[in-house]
C-alpha positions as CSV (number, residue, x, y, z in Angstrom):
1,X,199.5,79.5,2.8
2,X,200.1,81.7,-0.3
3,X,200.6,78.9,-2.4
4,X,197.2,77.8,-1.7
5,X,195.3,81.2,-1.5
6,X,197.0,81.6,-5.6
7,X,195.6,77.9,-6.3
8,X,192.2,79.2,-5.0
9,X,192.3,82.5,-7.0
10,X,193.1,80.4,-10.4
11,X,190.0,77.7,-9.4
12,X,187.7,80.9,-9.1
13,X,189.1,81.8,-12.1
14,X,188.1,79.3,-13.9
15,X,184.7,78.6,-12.6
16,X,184.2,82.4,-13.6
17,X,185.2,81.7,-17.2
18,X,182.7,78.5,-17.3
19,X,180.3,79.8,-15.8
20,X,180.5,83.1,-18.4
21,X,180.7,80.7,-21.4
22,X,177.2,79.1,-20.3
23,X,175.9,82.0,-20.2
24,X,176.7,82.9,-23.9
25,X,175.8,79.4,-25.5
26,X,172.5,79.9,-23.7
27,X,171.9,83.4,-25.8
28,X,172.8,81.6,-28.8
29,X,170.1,79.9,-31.2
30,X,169.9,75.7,-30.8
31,X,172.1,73.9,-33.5
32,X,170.2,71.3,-35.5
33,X,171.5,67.6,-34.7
34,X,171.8,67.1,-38.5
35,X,171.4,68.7,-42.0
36,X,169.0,68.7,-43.8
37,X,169.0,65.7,-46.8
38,X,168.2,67.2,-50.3
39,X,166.5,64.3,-52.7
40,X,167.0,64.9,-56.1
41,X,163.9,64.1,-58.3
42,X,164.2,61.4,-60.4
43,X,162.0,60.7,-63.3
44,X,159.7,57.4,-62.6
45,X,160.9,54.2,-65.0
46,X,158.7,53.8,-67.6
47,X,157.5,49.7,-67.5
48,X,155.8,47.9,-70.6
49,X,155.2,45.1,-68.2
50,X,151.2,44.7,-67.7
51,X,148.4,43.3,-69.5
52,X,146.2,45.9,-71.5
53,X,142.9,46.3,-74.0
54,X,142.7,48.9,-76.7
55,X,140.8,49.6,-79.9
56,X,142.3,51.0,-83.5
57,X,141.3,50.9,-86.9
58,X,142.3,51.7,-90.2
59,X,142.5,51.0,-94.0
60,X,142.7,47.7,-95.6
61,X,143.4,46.5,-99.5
62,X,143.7,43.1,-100.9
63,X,144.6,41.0,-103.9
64,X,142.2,37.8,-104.7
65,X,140.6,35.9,-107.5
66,X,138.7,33.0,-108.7
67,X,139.0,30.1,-110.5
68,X,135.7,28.1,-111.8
69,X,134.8,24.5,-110.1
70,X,136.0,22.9,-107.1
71,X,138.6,21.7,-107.6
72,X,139.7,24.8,-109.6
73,X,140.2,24.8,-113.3
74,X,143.2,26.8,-113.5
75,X,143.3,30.3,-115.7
76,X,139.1,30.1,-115.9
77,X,138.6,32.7,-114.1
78,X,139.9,36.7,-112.8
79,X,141.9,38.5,-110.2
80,X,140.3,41.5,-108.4
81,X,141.2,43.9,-105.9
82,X,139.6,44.5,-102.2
83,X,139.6,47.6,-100.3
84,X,137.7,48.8,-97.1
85,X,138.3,50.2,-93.6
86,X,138.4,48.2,-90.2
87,X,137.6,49.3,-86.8
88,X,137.7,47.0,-83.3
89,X,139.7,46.3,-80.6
90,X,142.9,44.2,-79.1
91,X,143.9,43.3,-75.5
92,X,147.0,41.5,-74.4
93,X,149.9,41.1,-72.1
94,X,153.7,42.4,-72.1
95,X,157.0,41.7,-69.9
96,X,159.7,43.2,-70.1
97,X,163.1,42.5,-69.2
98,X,165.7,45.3,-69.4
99,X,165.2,46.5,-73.0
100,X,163.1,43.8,-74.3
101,X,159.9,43.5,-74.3
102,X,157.9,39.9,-75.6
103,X,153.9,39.4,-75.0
104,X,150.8,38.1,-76.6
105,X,148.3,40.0,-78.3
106,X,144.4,39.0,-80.0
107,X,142.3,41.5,-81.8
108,X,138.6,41.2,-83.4
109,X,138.1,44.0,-85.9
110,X,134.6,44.5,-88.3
111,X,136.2,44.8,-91.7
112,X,134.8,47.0,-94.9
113,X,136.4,45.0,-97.7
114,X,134.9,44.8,-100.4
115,X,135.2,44.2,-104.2
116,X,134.0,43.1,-107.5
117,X,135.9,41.2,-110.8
118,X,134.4,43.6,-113.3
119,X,135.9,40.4,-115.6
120,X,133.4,40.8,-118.3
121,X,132.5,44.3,-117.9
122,X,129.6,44.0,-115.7
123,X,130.2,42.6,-111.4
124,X,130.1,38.7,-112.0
125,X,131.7,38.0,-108.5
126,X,131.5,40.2,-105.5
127,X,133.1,39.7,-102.3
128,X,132.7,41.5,-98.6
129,X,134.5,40.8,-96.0
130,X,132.8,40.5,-92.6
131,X,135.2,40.5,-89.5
132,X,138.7,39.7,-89.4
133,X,140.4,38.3,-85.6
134,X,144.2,36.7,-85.4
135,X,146.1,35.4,-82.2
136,X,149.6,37.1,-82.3
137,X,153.1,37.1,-80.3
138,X,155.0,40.2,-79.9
139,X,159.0,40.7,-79.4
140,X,160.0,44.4,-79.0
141,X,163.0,47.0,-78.3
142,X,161.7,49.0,-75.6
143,X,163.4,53.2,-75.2
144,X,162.1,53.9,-72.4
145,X,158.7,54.9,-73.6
146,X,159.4,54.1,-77.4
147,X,158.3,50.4,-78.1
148,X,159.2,48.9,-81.6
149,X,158.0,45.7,-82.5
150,X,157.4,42.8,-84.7
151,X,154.2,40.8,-84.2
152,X,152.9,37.4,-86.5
153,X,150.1,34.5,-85.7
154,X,147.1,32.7,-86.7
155,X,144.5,35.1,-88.9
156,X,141.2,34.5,-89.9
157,X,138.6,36.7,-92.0
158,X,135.0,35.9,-92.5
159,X,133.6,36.9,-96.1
160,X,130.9,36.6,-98.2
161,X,130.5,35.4,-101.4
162,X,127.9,36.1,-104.0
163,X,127.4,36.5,-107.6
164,X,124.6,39.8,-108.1
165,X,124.2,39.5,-111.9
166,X,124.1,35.2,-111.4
167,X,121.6,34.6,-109.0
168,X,120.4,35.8,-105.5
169,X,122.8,33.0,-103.6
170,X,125.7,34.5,-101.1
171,X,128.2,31.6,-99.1
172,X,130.0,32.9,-96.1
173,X,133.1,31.3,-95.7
174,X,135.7,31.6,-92.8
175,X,139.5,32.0,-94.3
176,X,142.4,30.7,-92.4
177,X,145.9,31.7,-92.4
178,X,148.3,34.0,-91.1
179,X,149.9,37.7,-90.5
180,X,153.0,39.2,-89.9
181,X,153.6,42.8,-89.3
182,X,155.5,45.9,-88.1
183,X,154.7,48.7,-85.2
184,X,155.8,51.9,-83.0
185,X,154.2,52.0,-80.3
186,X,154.2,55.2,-77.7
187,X,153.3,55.6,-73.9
188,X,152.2,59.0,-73.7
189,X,151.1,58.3,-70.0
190,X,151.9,55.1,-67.3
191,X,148.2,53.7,-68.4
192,X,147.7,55.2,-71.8
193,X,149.9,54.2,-75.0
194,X,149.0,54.7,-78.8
195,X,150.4,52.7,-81.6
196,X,151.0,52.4,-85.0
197,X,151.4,49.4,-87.0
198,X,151.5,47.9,-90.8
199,X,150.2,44.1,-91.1
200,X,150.4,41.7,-94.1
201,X,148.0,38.4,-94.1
202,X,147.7,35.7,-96.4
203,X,144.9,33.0,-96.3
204,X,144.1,30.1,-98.8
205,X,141.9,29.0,-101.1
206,X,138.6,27.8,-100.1
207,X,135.5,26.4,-101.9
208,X,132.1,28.1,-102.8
209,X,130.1,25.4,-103.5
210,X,127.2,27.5,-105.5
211,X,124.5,25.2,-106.5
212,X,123.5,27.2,-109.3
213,X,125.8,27.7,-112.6
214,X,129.6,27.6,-111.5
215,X,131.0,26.3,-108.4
216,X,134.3,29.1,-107.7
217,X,137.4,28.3,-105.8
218,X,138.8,31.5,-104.3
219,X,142.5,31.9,-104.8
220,X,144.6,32.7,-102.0
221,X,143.9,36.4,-100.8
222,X,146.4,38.6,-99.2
223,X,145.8,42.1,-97.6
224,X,147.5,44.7,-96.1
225,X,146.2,46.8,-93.5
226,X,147.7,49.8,-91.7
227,X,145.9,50.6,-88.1
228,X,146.2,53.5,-85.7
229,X,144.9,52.6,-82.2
230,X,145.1,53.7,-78.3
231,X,145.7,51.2,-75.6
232,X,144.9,51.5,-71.5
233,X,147.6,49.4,-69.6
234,X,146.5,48.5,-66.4
């Protein structure tokens, strides 16, 4: 009998000492099941992938000349120089994969070229250019937001031939040929990139077929343009 009257005091004991540790875990404040997760910010990727329009403009020069007849006679005639702005607009497509970026790009632009031979001391020939368009790829280096890039295709420009101190007759002719060219380009925002980018171009000779003194064959003409423009990727 003592034995178990010392078993029950130890059980009461016990059940005491639960009972009192309930009691304190019930005063104290609930423990969250988990801790909170911190995300770190990370900046968004910037993507050149995306089709896009735009519009730019800039400042153009050119060497040309003439020769008289068609077919030329060689040496009969001058070289002249052609300057003027242009102002218009692109739209293309990009992908990129990791660094590299490769698309397509056409632009139409209004072109203020324009220039005289001065040969014999007075404007003999005049020429103005029109519009100018070309059909381009593009291959690229992308840094994140910093696009370099080379770009070359098909180019056409649409001038106008005439002869003031001649006659009253002007010939529009289209020129064919092609452009190569350097650029930077910058996206400032996700949608909104500007650019800028130097352009060579070369066309050749084509036939004015005047029907009054001498017929002219227009030497090939090359021009140089550098263009500033803005560009919304969608």
């Amino acid at each position: 009998m003592k034995n178990i009257s010392v078993a029950c005091k130890v059980a009461g004991l016990a059940i005491a000492g639960i009972v009192s540790c309930q009691a304190v875990a019930a005063d104290l404040p609930p423990r969250p099941d988990y801790a909170p997760i911190v995300k770190a910010s990370v900046a968004p990727f910037f993507s050149w992938t995306g089709c896009y329009v735009g519009a730019q403009g800039g400042f153009a020069w050119s060497n040309t000349g003439y020769d008289l007849d068609i077919p030329p006679t060689p040496n009969t005639g001058f070289n002249f120089q052609l300057i003027g702005g242009v102002a218009g607009g692109h739209a293309g497509c990009n992908y990129q994969f990791s660094n590299f970026v490769v698309g397509i790009e056409g632009d139409l632009e209004g072109t203020g070229l324009r220039g005289r031979d001065f040969g014999l001391g007075v404007t003999i020939d005049e020429i103005k250019g029109k519009w100018d368009a070309s059909v381009r790829g593009r291959v690229g280096y992308a840094v994140d937001r910093l696009l370099v890039y080379g770009t070359g295709g098909a180019a056409w420009l649409d001038v106008n031939y005439s002869r003031p101190n001649l006659d009253s007759q002007a010939i529009s002719k289209l020129l064919n040929g092609w452009t190569a060219g350097l650029g930077l380009e910058y996206g400032f925002t996700r949608n909104w990139t500007f650019r800028v980018e130097y352009r060579y171009a070369r066309f050749g000779s084509q036939a004015f077929p005047f029907t009054t003194g001498s017929e002219r064959t227009l030497r090939e003409t090359e021009v140089s343009t550098i263009r500033g423009g803005a560009t919304y990727k969608f």
